[in-house]
TIMI-2910 file (N, C-alpha, C, CB; in pm, 1 decimal, decimal comma, always signed):
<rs>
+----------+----------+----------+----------+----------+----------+----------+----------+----------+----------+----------+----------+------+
!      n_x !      n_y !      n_z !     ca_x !     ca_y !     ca_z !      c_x !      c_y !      c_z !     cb_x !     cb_y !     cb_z ! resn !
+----------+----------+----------+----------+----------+----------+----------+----------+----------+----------+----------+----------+------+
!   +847,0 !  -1650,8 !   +665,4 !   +748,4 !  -1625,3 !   +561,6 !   +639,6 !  -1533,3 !   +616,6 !   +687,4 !  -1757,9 !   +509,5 !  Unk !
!   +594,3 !  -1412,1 !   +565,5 !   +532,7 !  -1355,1 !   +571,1 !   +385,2 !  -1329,9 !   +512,8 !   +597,6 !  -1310,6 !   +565,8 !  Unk !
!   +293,5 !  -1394,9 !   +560,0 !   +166,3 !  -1339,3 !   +504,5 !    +90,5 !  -1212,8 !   +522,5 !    +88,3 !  -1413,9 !   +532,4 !  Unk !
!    +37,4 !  -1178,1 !   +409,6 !    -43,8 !  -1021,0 !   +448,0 !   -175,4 !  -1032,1 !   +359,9 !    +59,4 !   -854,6 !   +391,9 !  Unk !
!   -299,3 !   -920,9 !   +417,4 !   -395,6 !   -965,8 !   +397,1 !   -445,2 !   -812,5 !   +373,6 !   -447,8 !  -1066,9 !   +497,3 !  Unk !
!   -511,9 !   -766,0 !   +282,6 !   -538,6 !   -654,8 !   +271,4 !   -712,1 !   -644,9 !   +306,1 !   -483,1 !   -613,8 !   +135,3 !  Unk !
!   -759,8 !   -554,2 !   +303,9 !   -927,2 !   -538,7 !   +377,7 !   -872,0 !   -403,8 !   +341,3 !   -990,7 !   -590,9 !   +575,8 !  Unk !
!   -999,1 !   -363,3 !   +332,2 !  -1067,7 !   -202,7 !   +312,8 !  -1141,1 !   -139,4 !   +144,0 !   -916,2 !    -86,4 !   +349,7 !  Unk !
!  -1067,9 !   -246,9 !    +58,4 !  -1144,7 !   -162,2 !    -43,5 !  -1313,3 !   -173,5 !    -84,1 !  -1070,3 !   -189,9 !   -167,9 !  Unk !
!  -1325,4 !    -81,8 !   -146,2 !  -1450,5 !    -30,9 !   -197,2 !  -1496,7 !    +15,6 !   -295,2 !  -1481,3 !    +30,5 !   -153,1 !  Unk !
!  -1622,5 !    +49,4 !   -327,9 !  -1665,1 !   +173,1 !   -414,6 !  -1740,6 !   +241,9 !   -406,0 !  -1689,4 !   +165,8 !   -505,7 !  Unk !
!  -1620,0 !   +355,6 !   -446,3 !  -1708,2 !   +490,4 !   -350,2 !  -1647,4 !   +599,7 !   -500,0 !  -1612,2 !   +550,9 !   -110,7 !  Unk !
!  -1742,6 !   +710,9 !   -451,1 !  -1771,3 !   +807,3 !   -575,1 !  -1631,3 !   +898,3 !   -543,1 !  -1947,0 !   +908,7 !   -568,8 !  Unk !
!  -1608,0 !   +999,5 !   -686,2 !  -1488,2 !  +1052,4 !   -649,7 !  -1488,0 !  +1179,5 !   -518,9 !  -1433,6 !  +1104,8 !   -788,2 !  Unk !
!  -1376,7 !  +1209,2 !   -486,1 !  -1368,5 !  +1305,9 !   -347,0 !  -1406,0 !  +1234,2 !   -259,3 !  -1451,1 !  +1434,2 !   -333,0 !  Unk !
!  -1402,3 !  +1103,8 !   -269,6 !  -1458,0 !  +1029,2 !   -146,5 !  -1310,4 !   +981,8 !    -26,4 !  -1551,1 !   +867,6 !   -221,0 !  Unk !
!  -1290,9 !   +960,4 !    +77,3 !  -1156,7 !   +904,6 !   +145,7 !  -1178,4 !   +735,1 !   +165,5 !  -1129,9 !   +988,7 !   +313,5 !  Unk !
!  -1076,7 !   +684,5 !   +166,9 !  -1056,7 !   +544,5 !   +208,3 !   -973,8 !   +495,7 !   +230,4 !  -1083,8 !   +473,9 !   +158,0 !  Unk !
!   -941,8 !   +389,6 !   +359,6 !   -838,6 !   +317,6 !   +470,7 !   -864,2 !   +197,6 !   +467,7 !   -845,2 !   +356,4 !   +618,4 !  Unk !
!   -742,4 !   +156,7 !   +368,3 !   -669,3 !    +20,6 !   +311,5 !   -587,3 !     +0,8 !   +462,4 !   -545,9 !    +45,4 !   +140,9 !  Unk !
!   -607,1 !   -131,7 !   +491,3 !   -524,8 !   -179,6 !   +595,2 !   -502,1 !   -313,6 !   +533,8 !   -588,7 !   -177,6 !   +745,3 !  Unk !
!   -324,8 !   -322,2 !   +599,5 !   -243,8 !   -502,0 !   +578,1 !   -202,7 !   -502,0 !   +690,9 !   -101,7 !   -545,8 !   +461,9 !  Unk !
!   -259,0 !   -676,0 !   +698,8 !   -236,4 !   -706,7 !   +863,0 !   -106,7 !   -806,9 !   +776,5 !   -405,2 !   -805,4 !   +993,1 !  Unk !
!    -62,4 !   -865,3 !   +910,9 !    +67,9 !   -910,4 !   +870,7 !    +79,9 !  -1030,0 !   +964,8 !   +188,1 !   -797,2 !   +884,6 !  Unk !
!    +84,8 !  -1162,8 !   +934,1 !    +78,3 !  -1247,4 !  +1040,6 !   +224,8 !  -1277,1 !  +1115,2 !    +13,7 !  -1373,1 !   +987,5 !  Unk !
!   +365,0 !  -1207,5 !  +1058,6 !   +438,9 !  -1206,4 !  +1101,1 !   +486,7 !  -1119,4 !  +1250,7 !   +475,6 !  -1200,1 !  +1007,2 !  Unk !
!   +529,7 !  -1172,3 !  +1385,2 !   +547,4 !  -1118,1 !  +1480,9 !   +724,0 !  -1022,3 !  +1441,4 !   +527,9 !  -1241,7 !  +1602,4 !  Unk !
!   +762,8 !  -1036,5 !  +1342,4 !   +871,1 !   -972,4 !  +1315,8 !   +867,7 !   -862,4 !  +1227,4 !   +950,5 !  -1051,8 !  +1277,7 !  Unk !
!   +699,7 !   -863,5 !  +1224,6 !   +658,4 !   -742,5 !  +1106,3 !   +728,3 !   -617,0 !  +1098,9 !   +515,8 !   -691,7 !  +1122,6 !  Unk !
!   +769,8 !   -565,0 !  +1245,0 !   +792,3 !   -475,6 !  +1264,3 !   +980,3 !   -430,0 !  +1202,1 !   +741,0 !   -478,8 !  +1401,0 !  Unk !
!   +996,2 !   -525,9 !  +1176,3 !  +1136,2 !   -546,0 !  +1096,0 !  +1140,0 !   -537,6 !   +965,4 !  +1194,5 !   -666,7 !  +1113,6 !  Unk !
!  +1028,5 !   -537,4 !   +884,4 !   +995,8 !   -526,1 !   +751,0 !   +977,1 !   -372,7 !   +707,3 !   +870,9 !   -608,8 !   +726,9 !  Unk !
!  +1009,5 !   -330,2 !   +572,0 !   +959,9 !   -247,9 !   +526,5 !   +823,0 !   -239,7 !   +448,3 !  +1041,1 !   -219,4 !   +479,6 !  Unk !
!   +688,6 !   -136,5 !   +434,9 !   +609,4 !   -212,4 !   +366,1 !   +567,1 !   -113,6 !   +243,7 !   +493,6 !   -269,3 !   +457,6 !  Unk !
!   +532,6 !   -150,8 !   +171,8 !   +490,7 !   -120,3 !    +72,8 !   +346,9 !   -143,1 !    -32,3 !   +576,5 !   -147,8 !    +42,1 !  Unk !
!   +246,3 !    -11,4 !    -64,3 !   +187,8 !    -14,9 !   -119,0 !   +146,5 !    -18,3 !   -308,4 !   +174,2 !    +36,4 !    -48,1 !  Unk !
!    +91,8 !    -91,8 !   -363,9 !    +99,8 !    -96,1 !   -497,3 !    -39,5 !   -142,7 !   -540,0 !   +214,7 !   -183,7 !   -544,3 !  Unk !
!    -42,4 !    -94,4 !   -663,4 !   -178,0 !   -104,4 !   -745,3 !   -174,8 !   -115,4 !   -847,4 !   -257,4 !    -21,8 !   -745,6 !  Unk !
!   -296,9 !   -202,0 !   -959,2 !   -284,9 !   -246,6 !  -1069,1 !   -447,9 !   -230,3 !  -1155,9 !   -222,9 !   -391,4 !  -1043,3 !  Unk !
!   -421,6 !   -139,0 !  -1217,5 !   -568,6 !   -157,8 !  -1313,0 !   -547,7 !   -216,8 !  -1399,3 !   -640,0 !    -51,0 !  -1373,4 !  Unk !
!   -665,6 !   -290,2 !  -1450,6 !   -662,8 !   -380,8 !  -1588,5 !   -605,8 !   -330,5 !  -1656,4 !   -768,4 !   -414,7 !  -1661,1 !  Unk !
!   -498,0 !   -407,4 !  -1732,6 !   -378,5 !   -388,9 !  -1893,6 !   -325,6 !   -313,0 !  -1846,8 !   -415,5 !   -337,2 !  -2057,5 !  Unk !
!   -263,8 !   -287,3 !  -1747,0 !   -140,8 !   -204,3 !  -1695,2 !    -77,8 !   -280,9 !  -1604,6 !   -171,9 !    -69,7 !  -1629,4 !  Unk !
!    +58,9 !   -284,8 !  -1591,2 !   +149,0 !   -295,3 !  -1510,7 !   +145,2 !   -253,8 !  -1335,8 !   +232,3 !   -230,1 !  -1580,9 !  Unk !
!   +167,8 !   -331,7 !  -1258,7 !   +142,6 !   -312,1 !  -1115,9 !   +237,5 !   -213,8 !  -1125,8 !   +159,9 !   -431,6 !  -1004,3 !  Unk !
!   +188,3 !    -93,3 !  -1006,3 !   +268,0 !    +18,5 !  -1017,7 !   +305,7 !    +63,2 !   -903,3 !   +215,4 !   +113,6 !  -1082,3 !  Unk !
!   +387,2 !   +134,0 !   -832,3 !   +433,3 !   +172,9 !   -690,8 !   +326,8 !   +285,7 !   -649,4 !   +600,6 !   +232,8 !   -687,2 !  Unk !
!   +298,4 !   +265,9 !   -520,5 !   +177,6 !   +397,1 !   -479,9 !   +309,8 !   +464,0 !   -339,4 !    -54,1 !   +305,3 !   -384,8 !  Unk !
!   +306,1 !   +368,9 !   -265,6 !   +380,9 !   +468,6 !   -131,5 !   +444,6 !   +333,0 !    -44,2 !   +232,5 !   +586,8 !     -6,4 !  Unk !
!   +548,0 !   +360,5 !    +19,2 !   +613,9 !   +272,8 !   +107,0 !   +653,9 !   +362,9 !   +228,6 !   +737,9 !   +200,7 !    +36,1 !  Unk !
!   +700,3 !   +255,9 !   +371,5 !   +741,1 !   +307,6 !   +471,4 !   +874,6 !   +191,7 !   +519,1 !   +610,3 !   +333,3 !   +570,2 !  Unk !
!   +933,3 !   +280,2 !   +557,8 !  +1067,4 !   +198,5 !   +650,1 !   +972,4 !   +142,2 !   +754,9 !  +1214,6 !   +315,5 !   +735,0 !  Unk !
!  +1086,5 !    +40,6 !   +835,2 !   +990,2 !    -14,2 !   +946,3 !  +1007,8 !    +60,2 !  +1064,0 !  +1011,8 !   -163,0 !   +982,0 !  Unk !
!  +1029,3 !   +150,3 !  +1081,0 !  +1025,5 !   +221,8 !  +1211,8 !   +868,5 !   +289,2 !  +1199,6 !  +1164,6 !   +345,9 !  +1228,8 !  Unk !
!   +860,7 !   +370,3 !  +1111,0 !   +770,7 !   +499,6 !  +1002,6 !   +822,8 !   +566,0 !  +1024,1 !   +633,3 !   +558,8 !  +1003,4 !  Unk !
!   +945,7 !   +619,1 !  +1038,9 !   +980,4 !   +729,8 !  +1037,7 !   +986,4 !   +759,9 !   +895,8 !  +1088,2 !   +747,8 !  +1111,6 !  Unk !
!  +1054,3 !   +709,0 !   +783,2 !  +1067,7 !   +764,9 !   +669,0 !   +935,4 !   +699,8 !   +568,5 !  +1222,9 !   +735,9 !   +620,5 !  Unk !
!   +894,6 !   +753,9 !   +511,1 !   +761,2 !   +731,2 !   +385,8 !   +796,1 !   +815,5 !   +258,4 !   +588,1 !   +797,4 !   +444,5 !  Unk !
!   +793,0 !   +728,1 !   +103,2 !   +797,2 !   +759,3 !    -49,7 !   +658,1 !   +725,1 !    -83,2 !   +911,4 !   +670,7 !   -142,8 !  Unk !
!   +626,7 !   +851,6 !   -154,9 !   +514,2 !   +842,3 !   -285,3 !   +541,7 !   +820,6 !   -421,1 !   +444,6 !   +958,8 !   -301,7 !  Unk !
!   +419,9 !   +789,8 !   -447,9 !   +409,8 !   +807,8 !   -619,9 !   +400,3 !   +951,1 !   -633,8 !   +267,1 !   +731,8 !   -702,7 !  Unk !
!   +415,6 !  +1025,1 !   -712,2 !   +391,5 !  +1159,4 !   -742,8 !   +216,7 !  +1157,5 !   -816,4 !   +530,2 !  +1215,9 !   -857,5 !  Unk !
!   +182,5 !  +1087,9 !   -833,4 !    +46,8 !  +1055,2 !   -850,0 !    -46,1 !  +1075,1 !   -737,7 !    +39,5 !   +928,1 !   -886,7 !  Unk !
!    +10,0 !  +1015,1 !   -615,5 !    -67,5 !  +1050,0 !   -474,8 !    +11,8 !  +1102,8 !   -403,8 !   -125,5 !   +944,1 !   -393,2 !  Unk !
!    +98,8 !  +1182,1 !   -408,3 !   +187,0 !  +1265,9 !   -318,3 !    +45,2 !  +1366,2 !   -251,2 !   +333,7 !  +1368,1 !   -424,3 !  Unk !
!    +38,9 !  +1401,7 !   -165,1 !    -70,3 !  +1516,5 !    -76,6 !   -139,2 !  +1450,2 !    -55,5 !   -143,4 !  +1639,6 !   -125,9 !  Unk !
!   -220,2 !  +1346,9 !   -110,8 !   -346,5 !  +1277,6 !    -80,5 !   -347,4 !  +1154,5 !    -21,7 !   -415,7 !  +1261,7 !   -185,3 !  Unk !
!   -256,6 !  +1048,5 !    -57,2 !   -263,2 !   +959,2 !    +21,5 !   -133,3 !   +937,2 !   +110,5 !   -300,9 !   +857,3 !    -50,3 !  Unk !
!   -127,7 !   +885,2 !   +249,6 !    -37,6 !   +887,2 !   +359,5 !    -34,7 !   +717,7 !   +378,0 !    -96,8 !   +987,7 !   +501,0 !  Unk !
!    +75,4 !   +699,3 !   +412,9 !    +95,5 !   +550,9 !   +462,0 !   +149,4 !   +532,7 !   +594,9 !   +187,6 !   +476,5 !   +373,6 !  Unk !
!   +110,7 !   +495,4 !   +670,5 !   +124,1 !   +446,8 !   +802,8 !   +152,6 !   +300,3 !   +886,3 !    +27,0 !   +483,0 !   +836,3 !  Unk !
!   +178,0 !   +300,7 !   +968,6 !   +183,9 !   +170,2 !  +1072,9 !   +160,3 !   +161,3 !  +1144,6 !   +249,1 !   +117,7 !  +1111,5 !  Unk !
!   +176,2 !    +56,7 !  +1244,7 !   +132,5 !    +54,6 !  +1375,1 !   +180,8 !    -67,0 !  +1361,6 !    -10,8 !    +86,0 !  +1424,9 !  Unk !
!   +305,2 !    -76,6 !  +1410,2 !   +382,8 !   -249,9 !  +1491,2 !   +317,0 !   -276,6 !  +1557,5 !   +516,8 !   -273,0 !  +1579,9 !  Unk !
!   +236,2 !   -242,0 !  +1664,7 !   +177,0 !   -335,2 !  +1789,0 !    +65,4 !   -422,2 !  +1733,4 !   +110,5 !   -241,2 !  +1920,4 !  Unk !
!     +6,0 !   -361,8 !  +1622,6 !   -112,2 !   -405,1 !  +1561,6 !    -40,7 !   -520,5 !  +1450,0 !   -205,1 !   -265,1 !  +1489,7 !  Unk !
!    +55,6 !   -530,7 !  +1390,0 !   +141,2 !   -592,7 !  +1279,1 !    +26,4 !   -525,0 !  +1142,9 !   +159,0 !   -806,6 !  +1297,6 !  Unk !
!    +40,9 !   -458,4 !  +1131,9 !    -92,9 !   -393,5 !   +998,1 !    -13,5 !   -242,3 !   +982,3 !   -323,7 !   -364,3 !  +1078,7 !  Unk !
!    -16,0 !   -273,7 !   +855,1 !     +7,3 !   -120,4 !   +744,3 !   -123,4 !    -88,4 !   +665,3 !   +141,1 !   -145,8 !   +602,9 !  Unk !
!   -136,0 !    +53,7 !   +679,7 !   -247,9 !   +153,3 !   +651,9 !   -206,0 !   +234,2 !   +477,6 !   -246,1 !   +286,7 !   +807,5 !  Unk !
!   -338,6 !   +268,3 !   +445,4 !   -338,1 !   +369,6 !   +358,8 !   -431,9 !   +401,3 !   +359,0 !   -303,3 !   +362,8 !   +254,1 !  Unk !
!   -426,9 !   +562,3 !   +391,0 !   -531,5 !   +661,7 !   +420,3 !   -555,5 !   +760,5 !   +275,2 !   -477,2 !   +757,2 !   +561,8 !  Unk !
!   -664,4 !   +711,6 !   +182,9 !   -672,4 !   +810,2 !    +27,0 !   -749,1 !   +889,4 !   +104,7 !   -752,1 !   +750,1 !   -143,9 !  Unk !
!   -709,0 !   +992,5 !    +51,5 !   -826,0 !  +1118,6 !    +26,7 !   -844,5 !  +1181,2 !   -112,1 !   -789,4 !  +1248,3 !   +116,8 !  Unk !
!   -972,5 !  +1238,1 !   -139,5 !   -992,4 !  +1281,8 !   -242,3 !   -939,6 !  +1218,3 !   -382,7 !   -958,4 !  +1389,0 !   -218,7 !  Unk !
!   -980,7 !  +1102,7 !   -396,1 !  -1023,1 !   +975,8 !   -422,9 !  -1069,6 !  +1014,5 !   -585,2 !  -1148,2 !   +915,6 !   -306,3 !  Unk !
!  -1007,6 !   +997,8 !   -728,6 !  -1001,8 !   +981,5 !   -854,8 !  -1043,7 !   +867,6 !   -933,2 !   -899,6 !  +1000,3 !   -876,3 !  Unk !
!  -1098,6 !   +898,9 !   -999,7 !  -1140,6 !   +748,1 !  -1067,7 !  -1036,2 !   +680,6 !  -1143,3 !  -1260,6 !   +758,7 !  -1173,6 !  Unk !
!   -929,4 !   +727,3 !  -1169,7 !   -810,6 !   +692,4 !  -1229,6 !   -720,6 !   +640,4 !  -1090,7 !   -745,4 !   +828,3 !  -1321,0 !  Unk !
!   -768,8 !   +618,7 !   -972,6 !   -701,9 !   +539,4 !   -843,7 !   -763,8 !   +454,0 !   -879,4 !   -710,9 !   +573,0 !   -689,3 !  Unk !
!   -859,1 !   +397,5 !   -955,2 !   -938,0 !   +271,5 !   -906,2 !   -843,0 !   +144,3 !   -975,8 !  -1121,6 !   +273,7 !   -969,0 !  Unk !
!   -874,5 !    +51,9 !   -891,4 !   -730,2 !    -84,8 !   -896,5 !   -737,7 !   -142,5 !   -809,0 !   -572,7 !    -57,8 !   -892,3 !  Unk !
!   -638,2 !   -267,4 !   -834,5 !   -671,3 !   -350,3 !   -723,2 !   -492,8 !   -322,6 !   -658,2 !   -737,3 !   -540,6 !   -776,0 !  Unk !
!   -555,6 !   -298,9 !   -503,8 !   -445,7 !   -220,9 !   -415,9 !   -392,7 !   -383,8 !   -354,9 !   -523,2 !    -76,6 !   -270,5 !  Unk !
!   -218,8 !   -394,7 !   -362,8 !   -181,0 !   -506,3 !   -285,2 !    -15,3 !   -440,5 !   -161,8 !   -139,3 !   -653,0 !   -430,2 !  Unk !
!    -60,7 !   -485,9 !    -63,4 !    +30,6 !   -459,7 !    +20,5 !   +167,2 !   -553,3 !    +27,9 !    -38,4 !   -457,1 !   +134,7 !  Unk !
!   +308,0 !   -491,9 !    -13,0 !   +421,4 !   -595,7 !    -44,0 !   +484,9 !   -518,9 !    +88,2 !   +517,6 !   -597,4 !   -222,2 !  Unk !
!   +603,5 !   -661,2 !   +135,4 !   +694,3 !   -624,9 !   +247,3 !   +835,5 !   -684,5 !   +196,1 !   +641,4 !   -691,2 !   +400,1 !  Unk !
!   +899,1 !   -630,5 !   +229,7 !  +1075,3 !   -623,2 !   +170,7 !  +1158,9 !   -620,5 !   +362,9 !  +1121,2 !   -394,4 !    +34,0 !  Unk !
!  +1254,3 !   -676,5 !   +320,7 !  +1336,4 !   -662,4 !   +456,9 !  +1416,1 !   -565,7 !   +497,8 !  +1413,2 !   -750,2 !   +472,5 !  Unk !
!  +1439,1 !   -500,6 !   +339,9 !  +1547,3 !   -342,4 !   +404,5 !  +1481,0 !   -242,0 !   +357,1 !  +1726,0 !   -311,7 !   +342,4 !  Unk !
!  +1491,5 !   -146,9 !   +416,7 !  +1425,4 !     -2,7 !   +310,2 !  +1597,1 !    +46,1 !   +261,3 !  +1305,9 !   +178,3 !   +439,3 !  Unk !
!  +1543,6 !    +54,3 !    +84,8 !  +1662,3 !    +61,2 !    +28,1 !  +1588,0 !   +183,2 !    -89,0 !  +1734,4 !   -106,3 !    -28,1 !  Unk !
!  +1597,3 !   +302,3 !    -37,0 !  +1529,4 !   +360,4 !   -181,0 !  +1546,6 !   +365,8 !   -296,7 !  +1516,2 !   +450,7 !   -192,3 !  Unk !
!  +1681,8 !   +294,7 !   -327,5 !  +1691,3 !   +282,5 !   -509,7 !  +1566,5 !   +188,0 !   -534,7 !  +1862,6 !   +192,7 !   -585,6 !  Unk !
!  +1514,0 !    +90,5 !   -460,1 !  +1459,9 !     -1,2 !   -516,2 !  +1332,6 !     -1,1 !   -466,4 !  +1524,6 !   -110,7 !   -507,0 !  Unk !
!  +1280,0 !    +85,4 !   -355,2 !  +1115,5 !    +66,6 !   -335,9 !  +1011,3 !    +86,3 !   -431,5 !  +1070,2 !   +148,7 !   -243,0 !  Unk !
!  +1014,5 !   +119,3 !   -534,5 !   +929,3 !   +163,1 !   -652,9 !   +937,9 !    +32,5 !   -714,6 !   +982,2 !   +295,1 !   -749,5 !  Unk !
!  +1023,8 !    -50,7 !   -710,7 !  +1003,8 !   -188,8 !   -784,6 !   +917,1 !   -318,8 !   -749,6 !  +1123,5 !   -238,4 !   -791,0 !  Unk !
!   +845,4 !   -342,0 !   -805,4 !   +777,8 !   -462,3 !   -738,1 !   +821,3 !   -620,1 !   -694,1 !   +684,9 !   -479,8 !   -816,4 !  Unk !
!   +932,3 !   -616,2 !   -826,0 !  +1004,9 !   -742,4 !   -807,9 !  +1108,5 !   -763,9 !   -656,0 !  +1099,6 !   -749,1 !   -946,8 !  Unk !
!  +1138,9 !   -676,1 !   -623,2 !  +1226,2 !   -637,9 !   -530,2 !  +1138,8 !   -654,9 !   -354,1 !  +1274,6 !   -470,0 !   -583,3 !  Unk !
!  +1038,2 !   -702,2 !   -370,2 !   +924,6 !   -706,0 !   -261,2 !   +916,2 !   -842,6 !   -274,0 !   +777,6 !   -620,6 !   -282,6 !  Unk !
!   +970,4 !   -963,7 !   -183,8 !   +974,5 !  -1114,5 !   -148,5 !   +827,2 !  -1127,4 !    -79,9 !  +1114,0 !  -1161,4 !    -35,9 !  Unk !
!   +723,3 !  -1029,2 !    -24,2 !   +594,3 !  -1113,1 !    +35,1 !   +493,9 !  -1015,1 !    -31,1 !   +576,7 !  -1129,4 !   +227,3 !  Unk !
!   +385,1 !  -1040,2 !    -43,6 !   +229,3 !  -1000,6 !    -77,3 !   +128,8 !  -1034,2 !    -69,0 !   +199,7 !   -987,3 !   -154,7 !  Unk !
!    +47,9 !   -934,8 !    -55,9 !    -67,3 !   -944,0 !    -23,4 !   -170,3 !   -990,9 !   -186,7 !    -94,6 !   -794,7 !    +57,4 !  Unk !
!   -283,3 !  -1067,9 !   -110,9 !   -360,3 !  -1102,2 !   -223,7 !   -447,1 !   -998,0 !   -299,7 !   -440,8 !  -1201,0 !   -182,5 !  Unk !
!   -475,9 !   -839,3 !   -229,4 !   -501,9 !   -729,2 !   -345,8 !   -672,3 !   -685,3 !   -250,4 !   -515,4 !   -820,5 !   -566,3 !  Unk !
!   -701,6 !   -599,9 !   -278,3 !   -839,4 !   -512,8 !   -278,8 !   -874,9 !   -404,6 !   -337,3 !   -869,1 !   -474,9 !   -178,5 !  Unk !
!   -964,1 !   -477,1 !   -360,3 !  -1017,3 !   -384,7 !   -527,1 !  -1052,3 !   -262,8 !   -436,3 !  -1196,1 !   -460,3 !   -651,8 !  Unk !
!  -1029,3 !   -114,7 !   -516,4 !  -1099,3 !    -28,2 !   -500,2 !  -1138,7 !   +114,9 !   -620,9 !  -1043,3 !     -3,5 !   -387,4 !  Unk !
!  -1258,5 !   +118,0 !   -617,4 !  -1339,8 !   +155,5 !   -756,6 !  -1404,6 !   +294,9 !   -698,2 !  -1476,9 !    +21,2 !   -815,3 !  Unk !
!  -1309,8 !   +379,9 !   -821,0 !  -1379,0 !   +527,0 !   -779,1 !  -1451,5 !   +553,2 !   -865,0 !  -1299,1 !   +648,6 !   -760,5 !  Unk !
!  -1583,3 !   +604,4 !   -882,5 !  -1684,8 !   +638,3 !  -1034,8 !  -1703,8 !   +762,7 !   -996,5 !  -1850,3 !   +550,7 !  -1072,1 !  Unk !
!  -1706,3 !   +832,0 !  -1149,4 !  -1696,3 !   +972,9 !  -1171,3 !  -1870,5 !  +1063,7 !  -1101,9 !  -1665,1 !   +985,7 !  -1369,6 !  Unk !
+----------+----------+----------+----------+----------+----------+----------+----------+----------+----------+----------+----------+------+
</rs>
């Protein structure tokens, strides 16, 4: 069982950058794939970006393709997301999910992600 814990959000004005980190209390983290997702009020949780567990391979949303990057660091057990230039239409509450295979038919799905994180809000104003 995997717990994850997200830290970093905020509110910050637009063009602003911000680094979402999920720590992961699992020592096998590094065997997981992880995945980022976000949900504004009356909408559907939606896929932002995922990484295999090596990092070698990383998928976007075409929404944040150029701007935001997703990263890792196994030694640390914590997955990153680095926004830049920061929209008020990003603002949501960001939750970090982990899956056991990277399978790209299915990283865009949420159901398909067995652990999660409890969410951090982050609020961009125009």
């Amino acid at each position: 069982q995997v717990q994850l814990v997200e830290s970093g959000g905020d509110l910050v004005q637009a063009g602003a950058s911000l680094t979402l980190s999920c720590a992961a209390s699992e020592r096998t983290f590094s065997m997981f794939a992880m995945g980022w997702f976000r949900q504004a009020p009356g909408t559907e949780r939606e896929f932002v970006a995922a990484i295999s567990w090596s990092g070698s391979s990383a998928y976007y949303a075409d929404s944040v393709k150029g701007r935001f990057t997703i990263s890792r660091d196994n030694a640390k057990n914590t997955a990153y997301l680095q926004m830049n230039s920061l929209k008020p239409e990003d603002t949501a509450v960001y939750y970090c999910a982990a899956r056991h295979r990277w399978e790209a038919a299915v990283l865009t799905t949420p159901s398909k992600y067995p652990y999660w994180g409890q969410g951090t809000q982050v609020t961009v104003s125009s």
